[in-house]
N, C-alpha and C positions, 0 to 999 in steps of 0.2 A: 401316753401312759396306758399300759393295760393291767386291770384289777383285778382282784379276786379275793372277796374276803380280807380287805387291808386295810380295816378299820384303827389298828393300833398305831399304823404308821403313816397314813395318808394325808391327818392334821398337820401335821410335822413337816413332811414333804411338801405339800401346796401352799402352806403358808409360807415358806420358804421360798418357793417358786413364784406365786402371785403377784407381789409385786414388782415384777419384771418382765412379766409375758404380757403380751396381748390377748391370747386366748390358750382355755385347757381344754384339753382332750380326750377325753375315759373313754375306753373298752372295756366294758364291764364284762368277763364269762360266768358271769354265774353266782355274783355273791349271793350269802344269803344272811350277813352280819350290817353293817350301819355302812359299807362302803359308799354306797349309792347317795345315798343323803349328805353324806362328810362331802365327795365333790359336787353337788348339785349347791352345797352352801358357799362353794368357795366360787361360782358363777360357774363349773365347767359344763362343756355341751360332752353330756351323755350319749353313748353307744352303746346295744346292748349286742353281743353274739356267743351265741353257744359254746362252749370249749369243745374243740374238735383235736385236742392235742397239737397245735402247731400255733406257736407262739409267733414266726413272721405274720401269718393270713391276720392274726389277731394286730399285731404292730400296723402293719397294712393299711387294713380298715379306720386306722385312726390316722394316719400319713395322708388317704386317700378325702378325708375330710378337711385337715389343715388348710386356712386359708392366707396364710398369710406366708412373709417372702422368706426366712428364716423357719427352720424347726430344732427343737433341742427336746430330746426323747428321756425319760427317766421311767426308774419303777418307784413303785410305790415306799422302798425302804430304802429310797434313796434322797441326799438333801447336796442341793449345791446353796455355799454360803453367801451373804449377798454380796461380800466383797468380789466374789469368785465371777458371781451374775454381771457384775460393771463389766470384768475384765472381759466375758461373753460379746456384751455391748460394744465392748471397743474392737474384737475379733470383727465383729459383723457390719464393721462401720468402718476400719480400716485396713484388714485383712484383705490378702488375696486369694486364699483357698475357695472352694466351693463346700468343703466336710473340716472337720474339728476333730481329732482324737483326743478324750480328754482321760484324765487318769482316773481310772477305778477304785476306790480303795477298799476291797474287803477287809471290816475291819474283824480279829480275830481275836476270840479268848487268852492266847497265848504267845508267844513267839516261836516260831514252826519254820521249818526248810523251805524257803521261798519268803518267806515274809521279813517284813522292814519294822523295822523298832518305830514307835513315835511316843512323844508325852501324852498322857493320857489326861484330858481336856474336858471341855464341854463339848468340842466341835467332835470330837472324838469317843463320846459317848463311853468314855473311862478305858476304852481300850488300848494297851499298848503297843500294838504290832495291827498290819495289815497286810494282805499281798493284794500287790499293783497290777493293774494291766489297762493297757488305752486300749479303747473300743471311740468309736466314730457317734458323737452323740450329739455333735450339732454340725447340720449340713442346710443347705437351702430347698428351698420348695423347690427342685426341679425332676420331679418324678422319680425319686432313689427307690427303691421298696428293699427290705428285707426278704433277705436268704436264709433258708433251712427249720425244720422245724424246732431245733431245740440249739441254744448258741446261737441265737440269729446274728447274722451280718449286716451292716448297710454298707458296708467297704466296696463287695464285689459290684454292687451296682453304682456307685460312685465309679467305681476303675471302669467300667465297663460303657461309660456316659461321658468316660476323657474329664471326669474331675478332677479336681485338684484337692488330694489330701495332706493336709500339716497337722503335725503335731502342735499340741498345745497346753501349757503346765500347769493346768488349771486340775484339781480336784473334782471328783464326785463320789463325797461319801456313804458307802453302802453298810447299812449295817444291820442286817436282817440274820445272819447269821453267829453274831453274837446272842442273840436270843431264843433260836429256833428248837425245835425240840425233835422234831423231826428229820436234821440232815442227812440221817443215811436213807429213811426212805424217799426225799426229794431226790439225793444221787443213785437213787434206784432208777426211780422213775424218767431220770433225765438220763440214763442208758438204755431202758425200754425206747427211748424217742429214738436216739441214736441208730441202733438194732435198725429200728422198723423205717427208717430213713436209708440205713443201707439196703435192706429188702426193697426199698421201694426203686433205689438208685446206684447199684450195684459200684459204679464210677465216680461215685462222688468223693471224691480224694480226702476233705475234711469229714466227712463222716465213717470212712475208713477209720484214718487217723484217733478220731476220737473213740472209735469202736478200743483200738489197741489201747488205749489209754486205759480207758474202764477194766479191758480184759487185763491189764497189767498192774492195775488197783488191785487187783482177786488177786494178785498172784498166780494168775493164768498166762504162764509165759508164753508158751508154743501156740494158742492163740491168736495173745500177745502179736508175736510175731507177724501171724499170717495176719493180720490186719495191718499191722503197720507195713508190712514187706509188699502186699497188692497197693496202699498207696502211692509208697516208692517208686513201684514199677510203672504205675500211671504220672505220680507228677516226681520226681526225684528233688527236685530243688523243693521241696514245700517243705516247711515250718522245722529244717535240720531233721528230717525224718528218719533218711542213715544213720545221724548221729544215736537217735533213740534205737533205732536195730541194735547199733554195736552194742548200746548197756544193753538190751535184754540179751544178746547173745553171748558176752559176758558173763551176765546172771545164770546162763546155760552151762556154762562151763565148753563154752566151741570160741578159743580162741581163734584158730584160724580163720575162722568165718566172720569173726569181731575185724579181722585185720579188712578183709577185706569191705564191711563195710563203713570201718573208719576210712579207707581210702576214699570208697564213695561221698562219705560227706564232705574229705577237704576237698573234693574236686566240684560238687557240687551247691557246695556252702561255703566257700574258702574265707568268706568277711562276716560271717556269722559271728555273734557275742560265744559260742562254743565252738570257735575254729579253734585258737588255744588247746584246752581240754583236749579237745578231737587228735590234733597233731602228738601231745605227750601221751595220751593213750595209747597213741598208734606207734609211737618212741619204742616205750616199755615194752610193745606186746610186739615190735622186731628184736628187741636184744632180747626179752625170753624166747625168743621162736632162735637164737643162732643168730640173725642178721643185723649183725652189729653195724656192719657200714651202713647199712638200710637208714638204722639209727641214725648215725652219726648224719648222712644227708640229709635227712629231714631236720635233724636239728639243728644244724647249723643255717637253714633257708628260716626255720621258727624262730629262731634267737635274733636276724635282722629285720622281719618281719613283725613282730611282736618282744621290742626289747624292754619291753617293762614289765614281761611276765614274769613272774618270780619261778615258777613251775618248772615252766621250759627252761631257764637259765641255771637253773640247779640239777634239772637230768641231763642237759648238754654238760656240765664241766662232771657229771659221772662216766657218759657214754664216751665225748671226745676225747676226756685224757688217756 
């Protein structure tokens, strides 16, 4: 774990964690609140290092200390529950992966575009909704390190060392932003990282990507664009990248240029969770362009392909009849 001033939530979090691990691990950058003391009571071995902006070197330095066969990484406003910890134990005792992607739960004030409903609990800190995402949080000691300064990874170095990554349906509840007070200036500052990761790395495909992201947050389309459009052009198959051209080119009002790079994404992503979408996007935007057989081919290869989309099978019996 690395800290910083998480005296609100570190009790919570370790007490949760302690009695499951073998040993803790602090990065401290810099507190200047009771961080240091809250893990020094719960037995952790302390690390101190400067914040230098780059959240992997900081994850790193605490990796590079772990002694033991297994590691399972958390932040400070994060808690796994101990039922959740057993089933850890049984991963790492019966399991054949070498990494774990476990699910994230940001839990969130509201229910929002992207997020999952749930009852609102103890475990859940009275929240109703979260948005999910697996990240890789328990791997073995076998030299993984994180990638990038902000969004760190341990994935590419797992892939990259011939691991083996599984999924796993295990929870890890986040809930530091149900109470924060400052989210837009943390999502400043985590585009400042962004930025200066691409100046540092002009190639690096995920930091493109997430440049267009931010730019497309502002409603910076044509930026937008040219950030996600040099990823493209470096990895095309990453993370349905076309796919997101086509909506900001959309948002542009340049259909034809949506056409074509919805075609990029089913060629490129053709099994992707927004192959669907991609394909009826691409339907609609040949019969308003005239090219109605266009349509109707594609629809009828979507409709055997995907016969439980309700989408596709409602614009195929528009286009084909």
């Amino acid at each position: 774990m690395i800290v910083r001033d998480e005296a609100r939530w570190l009790p919570i979090s370790l007490a949760a964690a302690q009695p499951f691990v073998d040993e803790i691990i602090i990065v401290d950058t810099g507190s200047t609140d009771d961080s240091v003391k809250i893990a020094e009571s719960f037995g952790a071995i302390i690390l101190h290092q400067p914040w230098d902006h780059h959240f992997s070197k900081a994850k790193n330095l605490a990796l590079e200390k772990a002694s033991k066969d297994w590691i399972v990484v958390l932040d400070a406003d994060e808690v796994i529950l101990p039922e959740d910890f057993k089933k850890l134990k049984q991963l790492i005792e019966k399991g054949s992966a070498d990494a774990y992607k476990l699910e994230l739960r940001n839990y969130v004030k509201a229910l929002e575009p992207g997020a999952v409903s749930c009852a609102a609990n103890e475990a859940t800190m009275g929240a109703t909704a979260y948005r999910p995402i697996k990240l890789a949080r328990l791997f073995k000691n076998k030299g993984y390190r994180y990638q990038h300064r902000v969004h760190e990874m341990i994935e590419p170095s797992v892939e990259a060392g011939k691991g083996k990554l599984e999924d796993a349906n295990i929870p890890v509840h986040h809930y530091g932003i149900l109470t924060t007070t400052n989210l837009k200036h943390k999502q400043r500052y985590y585009a400042w990282l962004v930025f200066k990761q691409v100046q540092e790395d002009p190639k690096n495909v995920r930091s493109l990507y997430l440049a267009g992201q931010f730019r497309h947050d502002q409603r910076k389309l044509e930026e937008s664009f040219f950030y996600f459009k040099k990823a493209a052009d470096i990895d095309p198959k990453y993370k349905n990248v076309w796919f997101v051209i086509a909506g900001v080119l959309l948002e542009l009002r340049k259909s034809d240029d949506a056409i074509i790079a919805y075609e990029q994404s089913i060629t490129n992503n053709p099994d992707s969770p927004n192959a669907p979408q991609a394909i009826n996007n691409l339907a609609v935007l040949y019969a308003n362009a005239g090219r109605k057989q266009d349509a109707k081919n594609l629809l009828e290869i979507a409709m055997k392909k995907f016969p439980n989309d309700q989408n596709i099978q409602k614009n195929a019996k528009k286009v084909i009849a």
